[in-house]
LOVEX-83085 format. One line per 10 residues: number of its first residue (from 1); their letters; for each residue x, y, z of N, C-alpha, C. Coordinates in nm, 4 decimals, decimal comma, padded with zeros to 6 digits. Example, Ala and Ser with C-alpha at 12.3 -4.5 7.8 and 13.67 -1.06 7.14 Angstrom:
1 = as = 01,3190/-00,5690/00,7800/01,2300/-00,4500/00,7800/01,3200/-00,3300/00,7800 ~ 01,2850/-00,2250/00,7080/01,3670/-00,1060/00,7140/01,2900/00,0030/00,7870
% end
This chain:
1 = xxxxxxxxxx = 03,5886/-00,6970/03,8806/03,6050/-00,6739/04,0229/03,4734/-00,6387/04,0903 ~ 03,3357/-00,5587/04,0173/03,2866/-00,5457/04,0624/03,1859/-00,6684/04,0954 ~ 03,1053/-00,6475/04,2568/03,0565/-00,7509/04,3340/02,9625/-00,6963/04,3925 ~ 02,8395/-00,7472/04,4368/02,7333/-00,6615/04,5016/02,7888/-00,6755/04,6182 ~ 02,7616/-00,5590/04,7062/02,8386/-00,5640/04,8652/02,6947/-00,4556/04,9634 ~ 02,6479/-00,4856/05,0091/02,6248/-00,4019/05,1234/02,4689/-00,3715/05,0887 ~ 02,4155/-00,2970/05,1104/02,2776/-00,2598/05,0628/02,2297/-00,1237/05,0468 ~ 02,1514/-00,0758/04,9765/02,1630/00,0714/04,8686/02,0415/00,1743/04,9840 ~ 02,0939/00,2051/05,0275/02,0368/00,2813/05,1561/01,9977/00,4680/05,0781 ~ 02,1233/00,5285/05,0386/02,1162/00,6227/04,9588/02,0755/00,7415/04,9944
11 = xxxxxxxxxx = 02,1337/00,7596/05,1634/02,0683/00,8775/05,2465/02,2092/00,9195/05,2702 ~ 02,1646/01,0777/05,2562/02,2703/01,1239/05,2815/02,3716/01,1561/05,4403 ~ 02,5207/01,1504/05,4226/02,6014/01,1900/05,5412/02,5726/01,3117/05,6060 ~ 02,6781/01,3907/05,5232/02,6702/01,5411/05,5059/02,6682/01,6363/05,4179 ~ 02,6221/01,7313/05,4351/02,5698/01,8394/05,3199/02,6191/01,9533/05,4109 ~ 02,7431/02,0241/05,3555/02,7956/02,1331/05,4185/02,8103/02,2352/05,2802 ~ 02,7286/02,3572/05,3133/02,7401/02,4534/05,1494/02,7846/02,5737/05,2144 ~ 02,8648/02,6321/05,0986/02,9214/02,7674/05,1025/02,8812/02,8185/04,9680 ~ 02,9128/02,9291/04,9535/02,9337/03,0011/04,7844/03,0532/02,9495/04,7520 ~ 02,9792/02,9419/04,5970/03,0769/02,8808/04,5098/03,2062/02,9428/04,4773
21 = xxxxxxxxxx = 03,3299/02,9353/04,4690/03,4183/03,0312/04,4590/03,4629/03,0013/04,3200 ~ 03,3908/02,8775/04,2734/03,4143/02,8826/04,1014/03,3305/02,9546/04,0089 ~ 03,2186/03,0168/04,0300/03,1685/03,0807/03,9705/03,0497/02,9482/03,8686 ~ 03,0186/02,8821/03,9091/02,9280/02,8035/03,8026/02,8378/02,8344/03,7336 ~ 02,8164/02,8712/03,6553/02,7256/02,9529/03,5656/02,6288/02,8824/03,5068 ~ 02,5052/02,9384/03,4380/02,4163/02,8648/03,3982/02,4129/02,7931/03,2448 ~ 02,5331/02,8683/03,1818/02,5761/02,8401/03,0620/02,6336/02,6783/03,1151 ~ 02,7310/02,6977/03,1844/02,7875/02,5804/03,2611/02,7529/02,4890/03,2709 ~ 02,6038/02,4384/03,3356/02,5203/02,3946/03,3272/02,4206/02,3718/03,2450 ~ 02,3977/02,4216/03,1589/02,3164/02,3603/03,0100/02,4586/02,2888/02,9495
31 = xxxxxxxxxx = 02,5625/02,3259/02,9527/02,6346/02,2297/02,8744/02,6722/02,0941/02,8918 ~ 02,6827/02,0955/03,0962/02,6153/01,9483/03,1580/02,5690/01,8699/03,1380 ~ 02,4266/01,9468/03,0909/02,2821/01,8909/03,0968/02,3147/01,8012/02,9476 ~ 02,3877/01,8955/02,8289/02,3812/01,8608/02,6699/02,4911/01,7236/02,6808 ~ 02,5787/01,7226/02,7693/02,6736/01,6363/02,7760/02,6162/01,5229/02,8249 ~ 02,5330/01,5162/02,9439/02,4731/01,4065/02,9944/02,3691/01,3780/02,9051 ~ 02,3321/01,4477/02,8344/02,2078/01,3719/02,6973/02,2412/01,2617/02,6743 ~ 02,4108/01,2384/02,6075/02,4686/01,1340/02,5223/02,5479/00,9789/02,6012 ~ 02,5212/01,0238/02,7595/02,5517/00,9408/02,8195/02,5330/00,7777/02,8189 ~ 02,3888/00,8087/02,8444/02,3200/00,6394/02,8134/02,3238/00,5530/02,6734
41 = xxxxxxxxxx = 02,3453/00,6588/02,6034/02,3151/00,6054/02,4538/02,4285/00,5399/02,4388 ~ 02,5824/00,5956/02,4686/02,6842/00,5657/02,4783/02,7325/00,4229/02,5881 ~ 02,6627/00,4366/02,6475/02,7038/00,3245/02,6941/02,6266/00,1635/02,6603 ~ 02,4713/00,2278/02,6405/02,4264/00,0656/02,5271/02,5233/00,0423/02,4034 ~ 02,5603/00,2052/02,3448/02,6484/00,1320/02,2356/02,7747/00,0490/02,2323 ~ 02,8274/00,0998/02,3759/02,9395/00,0187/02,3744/02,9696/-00,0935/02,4316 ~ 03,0566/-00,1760/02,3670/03,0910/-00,3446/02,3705/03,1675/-00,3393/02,5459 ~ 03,1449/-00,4424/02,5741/03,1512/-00,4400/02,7136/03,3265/-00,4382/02,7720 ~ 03,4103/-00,5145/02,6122/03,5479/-00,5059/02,6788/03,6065/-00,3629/02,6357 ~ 03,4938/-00,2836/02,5731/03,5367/-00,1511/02,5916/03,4835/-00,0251/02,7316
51 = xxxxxxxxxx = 03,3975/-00,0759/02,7839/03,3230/-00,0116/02,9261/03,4835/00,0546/02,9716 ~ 03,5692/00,0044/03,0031/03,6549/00,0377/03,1013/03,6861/00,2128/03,0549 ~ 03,7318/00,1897/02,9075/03,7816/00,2951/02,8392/03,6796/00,4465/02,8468 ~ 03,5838/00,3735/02,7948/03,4241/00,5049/02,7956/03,4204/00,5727/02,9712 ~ 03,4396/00,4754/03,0499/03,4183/00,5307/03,2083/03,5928/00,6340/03,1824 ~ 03,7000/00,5785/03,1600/03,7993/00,7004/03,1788/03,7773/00,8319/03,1429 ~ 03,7121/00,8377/03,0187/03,6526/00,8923/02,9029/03,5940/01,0028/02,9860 ~ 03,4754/00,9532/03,0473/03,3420/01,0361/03,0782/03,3635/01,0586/03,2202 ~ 03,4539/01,0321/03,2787/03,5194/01,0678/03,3943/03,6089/01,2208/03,3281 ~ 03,6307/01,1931/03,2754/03,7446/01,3034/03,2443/03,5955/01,4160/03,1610
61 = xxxxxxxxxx = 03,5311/01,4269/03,0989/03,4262/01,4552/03,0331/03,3528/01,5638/03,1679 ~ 03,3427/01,4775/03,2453/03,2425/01,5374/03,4099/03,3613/01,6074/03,4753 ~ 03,4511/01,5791/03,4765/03,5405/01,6337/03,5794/03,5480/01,7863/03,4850 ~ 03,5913/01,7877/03,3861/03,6106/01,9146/03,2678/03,4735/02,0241/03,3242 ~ 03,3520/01,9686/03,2715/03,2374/02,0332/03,2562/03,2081/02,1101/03,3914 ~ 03,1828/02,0251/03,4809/03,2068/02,0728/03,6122/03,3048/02,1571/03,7040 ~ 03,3879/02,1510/03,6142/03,5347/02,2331/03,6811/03,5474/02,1773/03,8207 ~ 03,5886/02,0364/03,8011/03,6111/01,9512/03,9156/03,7767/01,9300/03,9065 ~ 03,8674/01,8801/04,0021/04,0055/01,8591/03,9724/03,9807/01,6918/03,9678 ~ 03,9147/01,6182/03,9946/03,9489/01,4447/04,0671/03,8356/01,3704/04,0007
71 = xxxxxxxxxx = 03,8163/01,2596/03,9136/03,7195/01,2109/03,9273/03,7560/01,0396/03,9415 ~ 03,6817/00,9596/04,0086/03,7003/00,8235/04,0206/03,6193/00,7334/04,0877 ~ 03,6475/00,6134/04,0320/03,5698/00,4820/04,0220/03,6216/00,3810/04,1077 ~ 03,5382/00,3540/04,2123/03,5878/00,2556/04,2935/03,4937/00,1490/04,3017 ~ 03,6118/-00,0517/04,3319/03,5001/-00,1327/04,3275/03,5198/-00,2430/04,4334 ~ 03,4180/-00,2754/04,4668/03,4197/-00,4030/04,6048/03,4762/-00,5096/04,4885 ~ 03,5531/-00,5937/04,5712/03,5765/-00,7329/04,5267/03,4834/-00,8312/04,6094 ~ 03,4785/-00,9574/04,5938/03,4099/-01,0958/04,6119/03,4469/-01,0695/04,7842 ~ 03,5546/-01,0442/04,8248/03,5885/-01,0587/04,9867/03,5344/-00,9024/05,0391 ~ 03,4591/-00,8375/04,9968/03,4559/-00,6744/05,0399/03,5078/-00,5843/05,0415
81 = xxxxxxxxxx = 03,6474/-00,6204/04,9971/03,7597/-00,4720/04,9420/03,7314/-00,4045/04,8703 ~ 03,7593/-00,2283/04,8683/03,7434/-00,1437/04,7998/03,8882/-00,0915/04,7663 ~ 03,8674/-00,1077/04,6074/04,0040/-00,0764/04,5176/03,9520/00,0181/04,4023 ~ 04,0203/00,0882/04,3974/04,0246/00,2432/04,2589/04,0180/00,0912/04,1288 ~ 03,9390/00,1549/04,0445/03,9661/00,1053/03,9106/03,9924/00,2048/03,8192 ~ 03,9275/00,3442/03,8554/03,9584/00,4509/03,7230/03,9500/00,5531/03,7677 ~ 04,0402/00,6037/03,7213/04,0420/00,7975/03,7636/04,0761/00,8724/03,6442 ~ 04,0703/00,9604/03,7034/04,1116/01,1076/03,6137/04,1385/01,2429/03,6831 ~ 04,2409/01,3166/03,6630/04,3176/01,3835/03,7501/04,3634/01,5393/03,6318 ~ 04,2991/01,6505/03,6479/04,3981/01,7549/03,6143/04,5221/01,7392/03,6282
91 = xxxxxxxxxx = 04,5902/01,8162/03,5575/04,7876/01,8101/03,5848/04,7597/01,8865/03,6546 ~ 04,8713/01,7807/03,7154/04,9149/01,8780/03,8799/04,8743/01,8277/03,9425 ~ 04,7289/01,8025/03,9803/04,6630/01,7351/04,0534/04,6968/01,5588/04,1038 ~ 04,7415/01,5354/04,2188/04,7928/01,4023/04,2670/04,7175/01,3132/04,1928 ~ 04,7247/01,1951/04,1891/04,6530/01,0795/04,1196/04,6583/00,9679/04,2344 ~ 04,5455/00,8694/04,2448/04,5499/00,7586/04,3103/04,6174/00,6187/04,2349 ~ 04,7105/00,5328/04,2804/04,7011/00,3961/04,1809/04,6128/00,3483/04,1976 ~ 04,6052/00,2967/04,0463/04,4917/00,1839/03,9994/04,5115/00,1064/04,0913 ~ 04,3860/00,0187/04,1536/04,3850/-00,0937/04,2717/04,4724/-00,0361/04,3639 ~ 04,4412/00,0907/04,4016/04,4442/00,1597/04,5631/04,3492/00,1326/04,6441
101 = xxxxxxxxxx = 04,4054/00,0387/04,7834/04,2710/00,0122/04,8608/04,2545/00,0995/04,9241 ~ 04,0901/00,0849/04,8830/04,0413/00,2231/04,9739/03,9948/00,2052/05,1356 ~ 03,9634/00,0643/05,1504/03,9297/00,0620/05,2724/04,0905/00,0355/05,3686 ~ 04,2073/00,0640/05,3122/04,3119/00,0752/05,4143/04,3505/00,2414/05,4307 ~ 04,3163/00,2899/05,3321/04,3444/00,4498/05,3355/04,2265/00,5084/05,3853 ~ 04,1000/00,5068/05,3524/04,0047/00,5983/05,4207/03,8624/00,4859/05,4202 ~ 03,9274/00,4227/05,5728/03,7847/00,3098/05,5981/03,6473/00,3922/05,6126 ~ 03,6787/00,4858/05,6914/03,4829/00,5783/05,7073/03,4348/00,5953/05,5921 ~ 03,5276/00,6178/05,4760/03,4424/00,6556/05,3238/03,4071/00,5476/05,3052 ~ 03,4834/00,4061/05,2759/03,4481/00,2896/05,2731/03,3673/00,2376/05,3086
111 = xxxxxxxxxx = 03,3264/00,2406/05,4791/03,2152/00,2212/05,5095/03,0709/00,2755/05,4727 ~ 03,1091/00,3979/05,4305/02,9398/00,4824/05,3780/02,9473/00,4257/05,2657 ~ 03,0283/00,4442/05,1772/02,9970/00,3395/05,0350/02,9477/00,2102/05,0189 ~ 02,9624/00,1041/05,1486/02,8881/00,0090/05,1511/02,7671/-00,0094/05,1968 ~ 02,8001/00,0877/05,2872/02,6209/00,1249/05,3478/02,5341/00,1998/05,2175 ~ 02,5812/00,2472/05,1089/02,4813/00,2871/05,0231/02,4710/00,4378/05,0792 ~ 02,5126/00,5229/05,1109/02,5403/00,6312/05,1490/02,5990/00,7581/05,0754 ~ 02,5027/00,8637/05,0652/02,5915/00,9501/04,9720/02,6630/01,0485/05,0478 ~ 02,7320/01,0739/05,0318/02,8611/01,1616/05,0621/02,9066/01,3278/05,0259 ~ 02,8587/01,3849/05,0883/02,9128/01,5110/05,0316/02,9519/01,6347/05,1566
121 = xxxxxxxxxx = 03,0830/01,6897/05,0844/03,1463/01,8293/05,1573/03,2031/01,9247/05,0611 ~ 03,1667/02,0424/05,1462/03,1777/02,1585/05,0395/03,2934/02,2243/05,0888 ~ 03,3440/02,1928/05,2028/03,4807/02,2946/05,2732/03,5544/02,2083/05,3676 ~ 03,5966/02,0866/05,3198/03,6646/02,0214/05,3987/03,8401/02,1143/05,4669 ~ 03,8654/02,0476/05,5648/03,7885/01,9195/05,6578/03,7074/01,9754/05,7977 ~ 03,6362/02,1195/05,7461/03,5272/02,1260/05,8056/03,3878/02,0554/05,8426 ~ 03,4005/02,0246/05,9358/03,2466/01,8886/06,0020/03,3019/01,7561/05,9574 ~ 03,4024/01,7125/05,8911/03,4494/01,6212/05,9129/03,4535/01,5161/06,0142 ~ 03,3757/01,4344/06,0288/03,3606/01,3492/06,1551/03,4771/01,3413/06,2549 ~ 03,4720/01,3131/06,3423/03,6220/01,3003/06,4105/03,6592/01,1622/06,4118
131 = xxxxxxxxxx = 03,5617/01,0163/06,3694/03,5641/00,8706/06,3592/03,6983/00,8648/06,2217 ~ 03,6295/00,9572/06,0950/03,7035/01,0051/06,0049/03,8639/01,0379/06,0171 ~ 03,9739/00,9508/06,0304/04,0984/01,0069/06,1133/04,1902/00,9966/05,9726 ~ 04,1756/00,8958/05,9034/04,2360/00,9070/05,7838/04,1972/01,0059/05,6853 ~ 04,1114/00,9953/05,6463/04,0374/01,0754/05,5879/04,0732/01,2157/05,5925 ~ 04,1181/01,2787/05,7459/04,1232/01,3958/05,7847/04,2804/01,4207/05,7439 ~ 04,3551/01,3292/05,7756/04,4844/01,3477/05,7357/04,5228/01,3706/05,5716 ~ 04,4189/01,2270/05,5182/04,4553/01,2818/05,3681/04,4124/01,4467/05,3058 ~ 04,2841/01,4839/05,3417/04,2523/01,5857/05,2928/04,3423/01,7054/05,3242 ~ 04,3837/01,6924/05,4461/04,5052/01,8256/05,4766/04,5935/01,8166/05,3904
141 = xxxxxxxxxx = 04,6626/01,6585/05,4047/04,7645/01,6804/05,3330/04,7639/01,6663/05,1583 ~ 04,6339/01,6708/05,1056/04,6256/01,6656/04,9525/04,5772/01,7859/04,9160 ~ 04,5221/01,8821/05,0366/04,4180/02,0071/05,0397/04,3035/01,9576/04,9413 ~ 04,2647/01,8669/04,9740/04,0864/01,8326/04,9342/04,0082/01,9594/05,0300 ~ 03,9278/02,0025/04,9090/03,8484/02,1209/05,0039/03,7411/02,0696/04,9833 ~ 03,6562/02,0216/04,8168/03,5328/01,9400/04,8355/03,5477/01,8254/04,7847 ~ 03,4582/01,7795/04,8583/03,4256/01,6217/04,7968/03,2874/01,4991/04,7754 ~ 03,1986/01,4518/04,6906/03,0828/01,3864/04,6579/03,1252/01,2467/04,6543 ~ 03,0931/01,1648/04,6723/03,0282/01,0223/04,6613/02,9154/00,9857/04,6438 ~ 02,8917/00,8993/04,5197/02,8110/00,8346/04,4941/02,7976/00,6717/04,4706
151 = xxxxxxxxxx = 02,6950/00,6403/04,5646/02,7305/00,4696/04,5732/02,7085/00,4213/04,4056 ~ 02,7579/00,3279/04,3747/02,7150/00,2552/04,2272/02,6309/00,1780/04,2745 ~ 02,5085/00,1537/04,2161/02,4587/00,0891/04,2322/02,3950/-00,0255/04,1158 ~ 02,3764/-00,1384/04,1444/02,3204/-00,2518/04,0893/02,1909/-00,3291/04,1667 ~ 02,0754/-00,2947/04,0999/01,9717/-00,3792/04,1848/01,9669/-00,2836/04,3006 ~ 01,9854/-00,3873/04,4076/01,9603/-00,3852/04,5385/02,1076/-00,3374/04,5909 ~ 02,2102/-00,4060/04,5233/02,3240/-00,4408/04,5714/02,3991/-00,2630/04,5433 ~ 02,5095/-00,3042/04,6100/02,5996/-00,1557/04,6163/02,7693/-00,2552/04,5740 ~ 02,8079/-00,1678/04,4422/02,9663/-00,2417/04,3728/03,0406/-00,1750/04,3800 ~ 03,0605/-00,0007/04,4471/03,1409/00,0410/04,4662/03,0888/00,1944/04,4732
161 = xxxxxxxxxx = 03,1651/00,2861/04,4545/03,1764/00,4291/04,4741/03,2066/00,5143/04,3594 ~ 03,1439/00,6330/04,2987/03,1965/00,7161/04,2064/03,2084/00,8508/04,2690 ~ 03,3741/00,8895/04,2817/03,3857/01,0293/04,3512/03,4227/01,1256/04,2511 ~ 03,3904/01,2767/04,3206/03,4782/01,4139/04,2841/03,5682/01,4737/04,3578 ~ 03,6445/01,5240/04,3620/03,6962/01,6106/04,4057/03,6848/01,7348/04,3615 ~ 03,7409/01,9032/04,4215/03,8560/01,9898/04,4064/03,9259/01,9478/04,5289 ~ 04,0511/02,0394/04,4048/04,1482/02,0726/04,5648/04,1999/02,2116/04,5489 ~ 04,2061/02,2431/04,6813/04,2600/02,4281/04,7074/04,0834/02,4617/04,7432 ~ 04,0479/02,4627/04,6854/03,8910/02,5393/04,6862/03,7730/02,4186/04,6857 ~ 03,7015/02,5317/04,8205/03,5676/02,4649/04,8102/03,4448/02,4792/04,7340
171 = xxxxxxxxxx = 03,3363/02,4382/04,7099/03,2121/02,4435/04,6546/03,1365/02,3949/04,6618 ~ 03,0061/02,4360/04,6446/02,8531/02,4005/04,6790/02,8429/02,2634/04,5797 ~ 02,7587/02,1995/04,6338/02,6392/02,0730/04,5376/02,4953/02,0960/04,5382 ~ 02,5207/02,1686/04,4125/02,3566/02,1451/04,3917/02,2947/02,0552/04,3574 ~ 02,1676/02,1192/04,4045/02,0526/01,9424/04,4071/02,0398/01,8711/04,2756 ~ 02,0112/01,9992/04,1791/02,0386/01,9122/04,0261/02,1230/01,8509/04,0180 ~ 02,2928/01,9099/04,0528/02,3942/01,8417/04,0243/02,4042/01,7165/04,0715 ~ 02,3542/01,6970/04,2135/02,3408/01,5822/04,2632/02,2603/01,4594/04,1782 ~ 02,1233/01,5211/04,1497/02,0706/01,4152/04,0580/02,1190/01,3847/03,9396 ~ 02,2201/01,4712/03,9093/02,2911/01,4205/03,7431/02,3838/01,3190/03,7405
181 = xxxxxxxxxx = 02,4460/01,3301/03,8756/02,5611/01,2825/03,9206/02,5234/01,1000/03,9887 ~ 02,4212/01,1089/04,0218/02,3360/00,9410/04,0619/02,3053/00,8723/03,9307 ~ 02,2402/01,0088/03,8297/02,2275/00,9154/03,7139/02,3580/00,9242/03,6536 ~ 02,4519/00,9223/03,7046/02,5905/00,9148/03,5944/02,6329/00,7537/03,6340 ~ 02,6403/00,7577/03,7895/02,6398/00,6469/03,8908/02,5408/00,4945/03,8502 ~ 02,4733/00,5611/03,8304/02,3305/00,4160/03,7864/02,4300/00,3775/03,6737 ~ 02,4381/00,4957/03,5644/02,5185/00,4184/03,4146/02,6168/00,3542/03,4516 ~ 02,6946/00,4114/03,4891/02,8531/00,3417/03,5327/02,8259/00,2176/03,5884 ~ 02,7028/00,2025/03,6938/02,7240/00,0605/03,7291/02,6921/-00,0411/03,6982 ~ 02,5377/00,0245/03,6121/02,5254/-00,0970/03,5046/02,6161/-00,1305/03,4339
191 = xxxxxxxxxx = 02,6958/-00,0490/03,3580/02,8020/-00,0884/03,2287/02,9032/-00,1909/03,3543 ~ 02,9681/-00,1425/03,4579/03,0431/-00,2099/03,5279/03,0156/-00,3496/03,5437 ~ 02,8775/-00,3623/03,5691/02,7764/-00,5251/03,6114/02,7721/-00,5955/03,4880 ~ 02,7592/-00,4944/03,3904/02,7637/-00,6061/03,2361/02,9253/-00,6202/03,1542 ~ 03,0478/-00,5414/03,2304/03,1828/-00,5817/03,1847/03,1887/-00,7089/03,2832 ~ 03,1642/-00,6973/03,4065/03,2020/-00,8173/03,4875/03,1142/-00,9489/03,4320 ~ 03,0020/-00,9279/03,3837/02,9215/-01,0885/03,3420/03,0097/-01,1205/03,2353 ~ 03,0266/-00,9684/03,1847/03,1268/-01,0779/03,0479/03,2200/-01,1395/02,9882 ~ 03,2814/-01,0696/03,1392/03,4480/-01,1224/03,2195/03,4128/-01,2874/03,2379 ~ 03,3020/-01,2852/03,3183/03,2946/-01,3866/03,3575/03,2649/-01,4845/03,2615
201 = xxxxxxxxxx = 03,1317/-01,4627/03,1664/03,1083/-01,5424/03,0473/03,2287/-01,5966/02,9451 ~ 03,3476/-01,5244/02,9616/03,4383/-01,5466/02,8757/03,5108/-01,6571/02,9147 ~ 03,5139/-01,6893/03,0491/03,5750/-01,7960/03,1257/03,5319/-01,9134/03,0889 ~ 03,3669/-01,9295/03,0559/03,3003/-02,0090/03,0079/03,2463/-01,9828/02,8886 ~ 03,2799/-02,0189/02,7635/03,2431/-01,9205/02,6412/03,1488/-01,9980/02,6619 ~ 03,1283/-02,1342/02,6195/03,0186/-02,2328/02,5822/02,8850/-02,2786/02,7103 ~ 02,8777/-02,1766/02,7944/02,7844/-02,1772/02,8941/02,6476/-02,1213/02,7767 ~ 02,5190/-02,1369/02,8356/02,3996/-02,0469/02,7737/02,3850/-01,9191/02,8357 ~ 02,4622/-01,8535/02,9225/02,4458/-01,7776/02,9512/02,5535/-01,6425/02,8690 ~ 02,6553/-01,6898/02,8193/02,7861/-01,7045/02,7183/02,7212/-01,6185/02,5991
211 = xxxxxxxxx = 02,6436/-01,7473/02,5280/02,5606/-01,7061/02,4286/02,4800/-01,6386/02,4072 ~ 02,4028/-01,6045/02,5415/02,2921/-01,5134/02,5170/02,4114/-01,3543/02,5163 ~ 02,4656/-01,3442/02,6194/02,5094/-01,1978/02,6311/02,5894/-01,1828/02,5024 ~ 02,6390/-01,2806/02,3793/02,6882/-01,2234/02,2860/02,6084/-01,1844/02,1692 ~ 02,4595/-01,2623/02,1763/02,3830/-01,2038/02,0985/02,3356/-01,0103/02,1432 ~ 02,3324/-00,9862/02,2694/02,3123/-00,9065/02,3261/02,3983/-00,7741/02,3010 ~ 02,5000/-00,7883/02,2849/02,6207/-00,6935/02,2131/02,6167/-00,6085/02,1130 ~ 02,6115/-00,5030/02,1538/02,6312/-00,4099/02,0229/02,7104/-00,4791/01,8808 ~ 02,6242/-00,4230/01,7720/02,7276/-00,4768/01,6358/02,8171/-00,3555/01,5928
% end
């Protein structure tokens, strides 16, 4: 599904901070840091018709570490739609369906995701744009208090969105966190750009392009 769409701009919306009411600690954070060590390695190792599984995986992995409730993966198609491909959800916590369009439920997020735009609120739906009308409705009614976006990016191109949530409670983004969280984004979208070539290569096994990406494959 994923498709290059829009162009990787990568400036931020909004940045609204409070104190943390989770308490994030620095222990917290070295264990982040030890978790994101194994990230990249993990994803050269893995075979591309397994990508899907490793992103549920390490979605659920970030959401834990972070003491986040929501984490998920969204992707442009060939016509510009934005559809959920993967989440991960605490119990209790609502869940989106797989291939939920996002640009019929919350077009303003949609739109910053194609613009290459990062996204962040620490106490929604405080400063919430007022253009934002869906958006504003869902968060009341899901009690989203924070929320991050990060464009995926490929190249130049922008293939979709990787979000967080809580809900009930708000919290700060720190700047590290932010940069951990782009490089989580870069991985994801490479692995995403090399499940889709090989989606595609499979259509055509006997292309040269076929052949090269299977020499290319982890053994």
């Amino acid at each position: 599904m994923a498709t290059r769409f829009g162009s990787a701009k990568d400036r931020p919306v909004a940045v609204h901070s409070r104190p943390r009411s989770d308490a994030y600690s620095e222990t917290a954070a070295e264990k982040f840091e030890e978790l994101l060590a194994g990230l990249s390695g993990t994803f050269i190792r893995t075979a591309a018709e397994n990508i899907d599984d490793q992103i549920d995986l390490w979605l659920q992995r970030i959401v834990l570490s972070l003491g986040l409730d929501r984490g998920t993966v969204s992707q442009f198609d060939s016509n510009g739609g934005l559809y959920v491909t993967h989440q991960w959800v605490r119990n209790g916590i609502s869940m989106l369906d797989r291939d939920h369009d996002v640009r019929k439920s919350f077009p303003w997020l949609a739109d910053k995701i194609a613009s290459g735009e990062l996204v962040i609120f620490s106490n929604l739906p405080y400063r919430l744009p007022a253009e934002a009308v869906k958006e504003r409705d869902f968060v009341k009614l899901d009690k989203v208090r924070a929320h991050l976006t990060v464009p995926l990016k490929v190249g130049e191109g922008i293939i979709g969105g990787l979000s967080f949530a809580t809900i009930f409670r708000g919290r700060s983004w720190s700047k590290k966190e932010i940069r951990r969280l782009k490089l989580v984004a870069e991985v994801f979208g490479n692995a995403l750009e090399r499940e889709r070539v090989f989606a595609q290569h499979r259509r055509e096994p006997d292309s040269p392009g076929a052949r090269q990406l299977r020499c290319q494959e982890p053994i």
